[in-house]
C-alpha positions as protocol buffer text, in pm:
chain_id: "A"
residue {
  index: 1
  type: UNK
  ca { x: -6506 y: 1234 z: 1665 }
}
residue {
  index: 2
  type: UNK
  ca { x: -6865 y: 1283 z: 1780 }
}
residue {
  index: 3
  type: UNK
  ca { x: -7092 y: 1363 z: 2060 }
}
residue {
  index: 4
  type: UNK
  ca { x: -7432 y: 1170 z: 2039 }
}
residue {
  index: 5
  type: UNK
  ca { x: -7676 y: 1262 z: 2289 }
}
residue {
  index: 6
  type: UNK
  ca { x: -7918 y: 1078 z: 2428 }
}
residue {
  index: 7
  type: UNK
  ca { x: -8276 y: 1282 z: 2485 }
}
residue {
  index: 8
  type: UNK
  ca { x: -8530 y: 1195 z: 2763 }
}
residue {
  index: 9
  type: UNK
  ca { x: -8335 y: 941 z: 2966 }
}
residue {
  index: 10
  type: UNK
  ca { x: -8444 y: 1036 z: 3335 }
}
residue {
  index: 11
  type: UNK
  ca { x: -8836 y: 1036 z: 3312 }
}
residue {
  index: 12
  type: UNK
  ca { x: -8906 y: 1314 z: 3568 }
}
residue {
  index: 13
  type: UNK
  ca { x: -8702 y: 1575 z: 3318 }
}
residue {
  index: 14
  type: UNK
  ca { x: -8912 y: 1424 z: 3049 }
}
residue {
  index: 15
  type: UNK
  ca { x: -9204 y: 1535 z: 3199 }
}
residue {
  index: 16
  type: UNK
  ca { x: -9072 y: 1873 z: 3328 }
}
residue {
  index: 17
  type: UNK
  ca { x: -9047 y: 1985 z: 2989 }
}
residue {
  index: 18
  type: UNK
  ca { x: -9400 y: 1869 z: 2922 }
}
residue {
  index: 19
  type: UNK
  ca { x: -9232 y: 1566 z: 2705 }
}
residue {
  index: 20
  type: UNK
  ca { x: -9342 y: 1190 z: 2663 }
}
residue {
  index: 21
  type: UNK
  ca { x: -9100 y: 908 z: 2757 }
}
residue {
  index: 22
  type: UNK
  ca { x: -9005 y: 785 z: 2436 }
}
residue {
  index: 23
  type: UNK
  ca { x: -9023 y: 383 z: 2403 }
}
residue {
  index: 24
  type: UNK
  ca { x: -8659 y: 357 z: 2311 }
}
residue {
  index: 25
  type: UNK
  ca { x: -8314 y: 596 z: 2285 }
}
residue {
  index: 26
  type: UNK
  ca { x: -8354 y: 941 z: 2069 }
}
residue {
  index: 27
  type: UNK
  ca { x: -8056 y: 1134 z: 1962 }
}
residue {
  index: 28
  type: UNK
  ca { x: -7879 y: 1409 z: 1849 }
}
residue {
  index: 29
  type: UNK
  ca { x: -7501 y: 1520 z: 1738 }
}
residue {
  index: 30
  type: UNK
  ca { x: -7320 y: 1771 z: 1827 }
}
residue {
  index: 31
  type: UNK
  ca { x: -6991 y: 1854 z: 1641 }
}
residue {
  index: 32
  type: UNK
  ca { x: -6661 y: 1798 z: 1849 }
}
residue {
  index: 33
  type: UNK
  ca { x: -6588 y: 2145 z: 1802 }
}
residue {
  index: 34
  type: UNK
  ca { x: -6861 y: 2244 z: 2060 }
}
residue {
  index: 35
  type: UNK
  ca { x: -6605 y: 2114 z: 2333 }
}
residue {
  index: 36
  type: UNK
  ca { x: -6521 y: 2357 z: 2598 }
}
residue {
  index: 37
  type: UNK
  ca { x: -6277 y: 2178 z: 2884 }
}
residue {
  index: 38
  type: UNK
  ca { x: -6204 y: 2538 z: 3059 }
}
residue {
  index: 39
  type: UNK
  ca { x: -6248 y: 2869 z: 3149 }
}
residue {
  index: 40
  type: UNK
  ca { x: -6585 y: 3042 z: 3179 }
}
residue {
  index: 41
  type: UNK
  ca { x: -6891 y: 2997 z: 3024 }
}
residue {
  index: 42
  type: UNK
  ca { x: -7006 y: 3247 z: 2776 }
}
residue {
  index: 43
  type: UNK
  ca { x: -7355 y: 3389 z: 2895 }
}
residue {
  index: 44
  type: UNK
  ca { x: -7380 y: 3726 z: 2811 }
}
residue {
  index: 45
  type: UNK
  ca { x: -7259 y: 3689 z: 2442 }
}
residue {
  index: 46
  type: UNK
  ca { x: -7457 y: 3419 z: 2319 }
}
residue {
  index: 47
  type: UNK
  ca { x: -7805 y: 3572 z: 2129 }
}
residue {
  index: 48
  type: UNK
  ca { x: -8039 y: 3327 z: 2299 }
}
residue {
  index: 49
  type: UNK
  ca { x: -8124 y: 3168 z: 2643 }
}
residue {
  index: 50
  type: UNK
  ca { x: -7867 y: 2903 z: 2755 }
}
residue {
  index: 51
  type: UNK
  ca { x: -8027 y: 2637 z: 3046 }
}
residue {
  index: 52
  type: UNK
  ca { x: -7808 y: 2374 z: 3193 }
}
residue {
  index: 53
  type: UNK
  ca { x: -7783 y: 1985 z: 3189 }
}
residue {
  index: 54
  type: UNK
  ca { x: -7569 y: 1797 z: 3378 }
}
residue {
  index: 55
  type: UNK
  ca { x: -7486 y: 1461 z: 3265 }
}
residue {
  index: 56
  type: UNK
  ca { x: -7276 y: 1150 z: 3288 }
}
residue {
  index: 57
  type: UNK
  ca { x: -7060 y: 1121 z: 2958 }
}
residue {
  index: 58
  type: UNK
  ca { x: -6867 y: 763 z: 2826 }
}
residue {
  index: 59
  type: UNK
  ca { x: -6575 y: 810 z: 2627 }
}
residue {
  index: 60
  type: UNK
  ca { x: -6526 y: 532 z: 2380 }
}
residue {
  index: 61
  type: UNK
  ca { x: -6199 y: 298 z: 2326 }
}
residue {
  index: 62
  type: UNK
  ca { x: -6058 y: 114 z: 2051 }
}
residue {
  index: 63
  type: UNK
  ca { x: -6292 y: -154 z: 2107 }
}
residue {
  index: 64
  type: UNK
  ca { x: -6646 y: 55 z: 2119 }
}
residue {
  index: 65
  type: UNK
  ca { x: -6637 y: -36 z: 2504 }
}
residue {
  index: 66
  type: UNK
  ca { x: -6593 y: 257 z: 2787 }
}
residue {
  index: 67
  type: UNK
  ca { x: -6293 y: 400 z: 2792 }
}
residue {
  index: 68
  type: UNK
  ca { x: -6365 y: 659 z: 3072 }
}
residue {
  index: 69
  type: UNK
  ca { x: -6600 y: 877 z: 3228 }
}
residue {
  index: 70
  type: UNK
  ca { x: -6679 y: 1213 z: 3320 }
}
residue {
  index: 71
  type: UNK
  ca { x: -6950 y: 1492 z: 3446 }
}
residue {
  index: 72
  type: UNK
  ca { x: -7043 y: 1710 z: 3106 }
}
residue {
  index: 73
  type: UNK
  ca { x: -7298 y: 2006 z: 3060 }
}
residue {
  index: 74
  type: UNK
  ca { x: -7502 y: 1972 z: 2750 }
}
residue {
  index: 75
  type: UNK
  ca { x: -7612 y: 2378 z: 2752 }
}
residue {
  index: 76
  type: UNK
  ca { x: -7885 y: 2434 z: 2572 }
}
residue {
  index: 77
  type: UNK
  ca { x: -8062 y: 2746 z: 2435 }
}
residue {
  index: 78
  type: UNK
  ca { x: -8348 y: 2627 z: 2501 }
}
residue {
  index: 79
  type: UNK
  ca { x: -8579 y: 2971 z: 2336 }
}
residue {
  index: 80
  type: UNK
  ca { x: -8400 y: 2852 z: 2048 }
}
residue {
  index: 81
  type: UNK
  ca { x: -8456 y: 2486 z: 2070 }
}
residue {
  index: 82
  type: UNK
  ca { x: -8860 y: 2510 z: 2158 }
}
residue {
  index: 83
  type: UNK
  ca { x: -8926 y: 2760 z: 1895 }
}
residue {
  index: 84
  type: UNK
  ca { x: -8810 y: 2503 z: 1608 }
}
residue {
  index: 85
  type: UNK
  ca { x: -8962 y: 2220 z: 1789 }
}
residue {
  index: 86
  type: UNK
  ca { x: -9334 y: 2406 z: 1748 }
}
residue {
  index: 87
  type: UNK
  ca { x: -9182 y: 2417 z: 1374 }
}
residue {
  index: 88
  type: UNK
  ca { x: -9090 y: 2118 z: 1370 }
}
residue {
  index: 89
  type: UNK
  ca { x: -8758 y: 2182 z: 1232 }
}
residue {
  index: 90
  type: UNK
  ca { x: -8401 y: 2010 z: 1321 }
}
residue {
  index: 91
  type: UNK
  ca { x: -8299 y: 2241 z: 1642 }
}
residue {
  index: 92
  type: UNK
  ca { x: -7945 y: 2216 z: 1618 }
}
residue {
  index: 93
  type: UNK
  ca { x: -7914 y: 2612 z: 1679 }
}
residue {
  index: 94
  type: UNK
  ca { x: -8071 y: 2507 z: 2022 }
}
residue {
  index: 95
  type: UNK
  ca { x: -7772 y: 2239 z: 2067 }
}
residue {
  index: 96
  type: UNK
  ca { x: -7464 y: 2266 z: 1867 }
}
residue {
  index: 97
  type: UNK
  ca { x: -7330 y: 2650 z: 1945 }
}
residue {
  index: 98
  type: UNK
  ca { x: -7008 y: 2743 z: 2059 }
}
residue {
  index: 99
  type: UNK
  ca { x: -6878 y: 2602 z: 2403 }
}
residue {
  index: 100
  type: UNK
  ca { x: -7195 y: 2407 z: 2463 }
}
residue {
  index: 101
  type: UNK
  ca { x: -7056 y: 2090 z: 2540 }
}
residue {
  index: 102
  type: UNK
  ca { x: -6874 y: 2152 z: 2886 }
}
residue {
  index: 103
  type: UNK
  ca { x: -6675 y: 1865 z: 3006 }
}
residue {
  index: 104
  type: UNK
  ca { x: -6501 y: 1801 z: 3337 }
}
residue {
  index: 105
  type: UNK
  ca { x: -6198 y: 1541 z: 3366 }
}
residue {
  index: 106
  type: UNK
  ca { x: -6242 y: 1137 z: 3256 }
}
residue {
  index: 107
  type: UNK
  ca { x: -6166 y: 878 z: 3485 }
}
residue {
  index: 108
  type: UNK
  ca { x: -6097 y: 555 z: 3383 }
}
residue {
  index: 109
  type: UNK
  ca { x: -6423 y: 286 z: 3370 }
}
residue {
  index: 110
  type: UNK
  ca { x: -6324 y: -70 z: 3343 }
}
residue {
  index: 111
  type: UNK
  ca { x: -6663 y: -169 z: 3433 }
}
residue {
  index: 112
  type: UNK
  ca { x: -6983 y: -288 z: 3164 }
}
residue {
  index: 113
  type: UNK
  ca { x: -7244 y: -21 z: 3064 }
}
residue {
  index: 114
  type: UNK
  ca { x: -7485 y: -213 z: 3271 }
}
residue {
  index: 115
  type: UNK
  ca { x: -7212 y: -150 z: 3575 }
}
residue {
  index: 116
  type: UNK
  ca { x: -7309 y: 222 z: 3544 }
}
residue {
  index: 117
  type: UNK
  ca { x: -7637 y: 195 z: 3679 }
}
residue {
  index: 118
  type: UNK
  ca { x: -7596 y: -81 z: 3885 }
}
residue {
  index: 119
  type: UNK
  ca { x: -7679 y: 74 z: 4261 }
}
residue {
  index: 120
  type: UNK
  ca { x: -7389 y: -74 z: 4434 }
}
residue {
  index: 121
  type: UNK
  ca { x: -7204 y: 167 z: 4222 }
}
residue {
  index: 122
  type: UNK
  ca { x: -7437 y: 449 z: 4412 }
}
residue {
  index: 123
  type: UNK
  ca { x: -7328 y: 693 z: 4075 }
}
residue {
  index: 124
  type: UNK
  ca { x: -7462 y: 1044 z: 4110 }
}
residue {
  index: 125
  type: UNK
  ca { x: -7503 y: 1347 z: 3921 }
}
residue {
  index: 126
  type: UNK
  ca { x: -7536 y: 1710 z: 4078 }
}
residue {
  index: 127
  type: UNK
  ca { x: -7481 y: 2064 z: 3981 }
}
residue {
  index: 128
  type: UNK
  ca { x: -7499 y: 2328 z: 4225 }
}
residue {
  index: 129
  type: UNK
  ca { x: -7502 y: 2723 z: 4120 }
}
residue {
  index: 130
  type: UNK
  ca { x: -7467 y: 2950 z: 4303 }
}
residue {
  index: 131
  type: UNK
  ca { x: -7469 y: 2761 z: 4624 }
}
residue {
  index: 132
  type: UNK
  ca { x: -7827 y: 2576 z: 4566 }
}
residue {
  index: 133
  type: UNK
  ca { x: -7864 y: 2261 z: 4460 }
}
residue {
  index: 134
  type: UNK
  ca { x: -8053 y: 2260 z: 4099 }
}
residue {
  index: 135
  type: UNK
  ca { x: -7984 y: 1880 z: 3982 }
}
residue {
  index: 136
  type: UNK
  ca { x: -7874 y: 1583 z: 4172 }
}
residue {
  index: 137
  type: UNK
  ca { x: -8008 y: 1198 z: 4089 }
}
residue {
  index: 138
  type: UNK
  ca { x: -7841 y: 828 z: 4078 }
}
residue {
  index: 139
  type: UNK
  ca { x: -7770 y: 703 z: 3732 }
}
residue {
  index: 140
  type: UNK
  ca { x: -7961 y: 377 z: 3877 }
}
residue {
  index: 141
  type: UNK
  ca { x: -8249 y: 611 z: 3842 }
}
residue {
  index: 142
  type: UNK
  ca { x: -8259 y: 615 z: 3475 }
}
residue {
  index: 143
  type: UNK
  ca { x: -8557 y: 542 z: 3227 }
}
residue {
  index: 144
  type: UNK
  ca { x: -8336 y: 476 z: 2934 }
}
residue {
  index: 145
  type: UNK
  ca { x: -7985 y: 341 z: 3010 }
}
residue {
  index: 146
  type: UNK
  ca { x: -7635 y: 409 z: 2903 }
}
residue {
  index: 147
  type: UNK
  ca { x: -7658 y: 20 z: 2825 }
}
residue {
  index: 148
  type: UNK
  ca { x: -8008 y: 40 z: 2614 }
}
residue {
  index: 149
  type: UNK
  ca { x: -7846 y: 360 z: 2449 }
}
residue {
  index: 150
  type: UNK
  ca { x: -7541 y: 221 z: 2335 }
}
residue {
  index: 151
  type: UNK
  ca { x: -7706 y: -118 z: 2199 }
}
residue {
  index: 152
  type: UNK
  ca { x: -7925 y: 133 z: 2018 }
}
residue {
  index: 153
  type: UNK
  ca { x: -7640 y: 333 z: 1868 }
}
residue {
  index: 154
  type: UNK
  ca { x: -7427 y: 30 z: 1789 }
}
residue {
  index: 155
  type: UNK
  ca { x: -7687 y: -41 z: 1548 }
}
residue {
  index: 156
  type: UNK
  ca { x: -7670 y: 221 z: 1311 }
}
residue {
  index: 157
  type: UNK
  ca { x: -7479 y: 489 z: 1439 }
}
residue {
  index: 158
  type: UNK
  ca { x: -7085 y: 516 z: 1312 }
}
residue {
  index: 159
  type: UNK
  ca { x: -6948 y: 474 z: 1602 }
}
residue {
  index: 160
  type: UNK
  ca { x: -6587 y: 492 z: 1639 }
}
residue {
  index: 161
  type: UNK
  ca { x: -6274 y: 480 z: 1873 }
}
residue {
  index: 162
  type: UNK
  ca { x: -6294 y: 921 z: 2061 }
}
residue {
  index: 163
  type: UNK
  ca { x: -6674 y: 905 z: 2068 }
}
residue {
  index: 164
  type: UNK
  ca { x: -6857 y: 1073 z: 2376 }
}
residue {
  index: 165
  type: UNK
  ca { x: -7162 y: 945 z: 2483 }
}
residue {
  index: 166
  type: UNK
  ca { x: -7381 y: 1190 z: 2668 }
}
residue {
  index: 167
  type: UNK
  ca { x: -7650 y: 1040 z: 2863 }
}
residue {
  index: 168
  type: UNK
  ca { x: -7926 y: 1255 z: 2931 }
}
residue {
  index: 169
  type: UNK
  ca { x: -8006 y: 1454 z: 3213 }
}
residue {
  index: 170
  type: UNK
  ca { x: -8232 y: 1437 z: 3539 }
}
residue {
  index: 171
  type: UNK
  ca { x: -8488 y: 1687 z: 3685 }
}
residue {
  index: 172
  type: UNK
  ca { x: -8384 y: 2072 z: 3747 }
}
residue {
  index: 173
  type: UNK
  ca { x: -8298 y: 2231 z: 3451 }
}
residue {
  index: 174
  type: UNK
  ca { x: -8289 y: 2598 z: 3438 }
}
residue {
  index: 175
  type: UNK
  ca { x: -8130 y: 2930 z: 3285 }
}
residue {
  index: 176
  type: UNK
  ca { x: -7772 y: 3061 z: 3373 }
}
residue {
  index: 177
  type: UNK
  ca { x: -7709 y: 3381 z: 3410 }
}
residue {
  index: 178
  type: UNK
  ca { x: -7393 y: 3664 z: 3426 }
}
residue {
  index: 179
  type: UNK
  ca { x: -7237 y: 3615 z: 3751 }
}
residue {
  index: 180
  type: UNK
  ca { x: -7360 y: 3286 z: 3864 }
}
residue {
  index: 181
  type: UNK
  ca { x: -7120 y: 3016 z: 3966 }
}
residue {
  index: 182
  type: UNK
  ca { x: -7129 y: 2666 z: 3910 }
}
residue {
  index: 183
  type: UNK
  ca { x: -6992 y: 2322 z: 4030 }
}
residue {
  index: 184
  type: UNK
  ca { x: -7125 y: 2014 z: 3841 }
}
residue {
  index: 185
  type: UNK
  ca { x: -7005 y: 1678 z: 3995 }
}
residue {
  index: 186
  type: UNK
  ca { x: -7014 y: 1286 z: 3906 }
}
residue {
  index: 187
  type: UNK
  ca { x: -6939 y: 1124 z: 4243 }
}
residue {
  index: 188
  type: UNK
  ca { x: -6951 y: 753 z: 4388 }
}
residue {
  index: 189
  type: UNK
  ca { x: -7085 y: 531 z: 4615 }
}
residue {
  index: 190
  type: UNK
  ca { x: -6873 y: 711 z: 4933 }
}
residue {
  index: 191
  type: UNK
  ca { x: -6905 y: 1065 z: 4806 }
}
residue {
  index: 192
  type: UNK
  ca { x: -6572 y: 1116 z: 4639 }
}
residue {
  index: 193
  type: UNK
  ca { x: -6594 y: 1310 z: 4320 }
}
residue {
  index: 194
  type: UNK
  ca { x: -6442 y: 1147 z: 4050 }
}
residue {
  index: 195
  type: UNK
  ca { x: -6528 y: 1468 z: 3810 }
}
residue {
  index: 196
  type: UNK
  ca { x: -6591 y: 1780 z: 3853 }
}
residue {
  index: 197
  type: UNK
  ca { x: -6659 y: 2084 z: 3650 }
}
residue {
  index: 198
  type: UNK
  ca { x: -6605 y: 2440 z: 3821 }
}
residue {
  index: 199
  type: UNK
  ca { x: -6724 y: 2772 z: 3610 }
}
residue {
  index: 200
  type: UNK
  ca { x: -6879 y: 3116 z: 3605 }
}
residue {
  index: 201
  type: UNK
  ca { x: -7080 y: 3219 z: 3394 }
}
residue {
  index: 202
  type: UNK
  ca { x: -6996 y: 3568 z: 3191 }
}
């Protein structure tokens, strides 16, 4: 099982960071041992900076198709992360520690990947900590689709039956810190959540 990540797929967090929009999907892996499902999120004991990114995440079926779907965290230590970028070395440390891939419950999907983004679908991302709201967009808002990035991936990429996909994440990224407390959602067209992730952060 693996996690590929999609990079740069809402344009405004592109450009937060001072990034370009790529022309097409970018990637990285994280190990399926960076799952954490429950329980708290380690702060305090991790040796770096750790920023949130809430994100839609597919779950693959026997078929490569969408299985289900869910609101994930991609944390990312992000010190760590820009100091190997100005390296230019592979920033995994930034990506790939322990408990950095957060993920609420799946719902089943029987829709297409285009279906995710479609508007009458009104999909939406937001996390809220500590009471404020720090990220909330429509997936129909995306540069780079979940479609685009899985006829990229189906390419070359190994693919197989367990796979998460990780979309990206929109504008309003930002460090967590000891104490603060966190709700990340993945809701529909009439506001229900269909996943949720609730934390603190230690």
């Amino acid at each position: 099982m693996a996690l590929w990540c999609s990079i740069r797929t809402f344009a405004k967090h592109a450009s937060e960071l001072g990034n370009q929009q790529p022309a097409e999907p970018i990637f990285f892996v994280k190990p399926n041992n960076c799952i954490q499902t429950e329980g708290d999120i380690q702060v305090s004991t991790h040796p770096g900076s750790v920023h949130h990114e809430v994100e839609c995440v597919i779950r693959l079926n026997q078929d490569l198709q969408i299985d289900a779907i869910a609101v994930g965290l991609d944390l990312t230590d992000r010190d760590t992360q820009s100091k190997l970028r100005q390296e230019q070395l592979p920033w995994s440390k930034g990506k790939c520690f322990r408990a950095s891939a957060v993920l609420g419950n799946f719902v089943n999907w029987s829709g297409s990947f285009e279906s995710l983004c479609d508007p009458s679908n009104y999909l939406q991302l937001e996390l809220i900590v500590n009471d404020e709201v720090r990220q909330r967009e429509l997936l129909s808002s995306m540069s780079i689709t979940p479609s685009e990035q899985y006829e990229d991936l189906i390419r070359w990429a190994p693919i197989q039956s367990g796979d998460y996909l990780f979309t990206g994440t929109p504008s309003g990224v930002a460090q967590l810190f000891p104490g603060d407390k966190l709700k990340a959602t993945l809701q529909t067209t009439d506001g229900e959540v269909i996943s949720t992730i609730e934390s603190v952060c230690v």
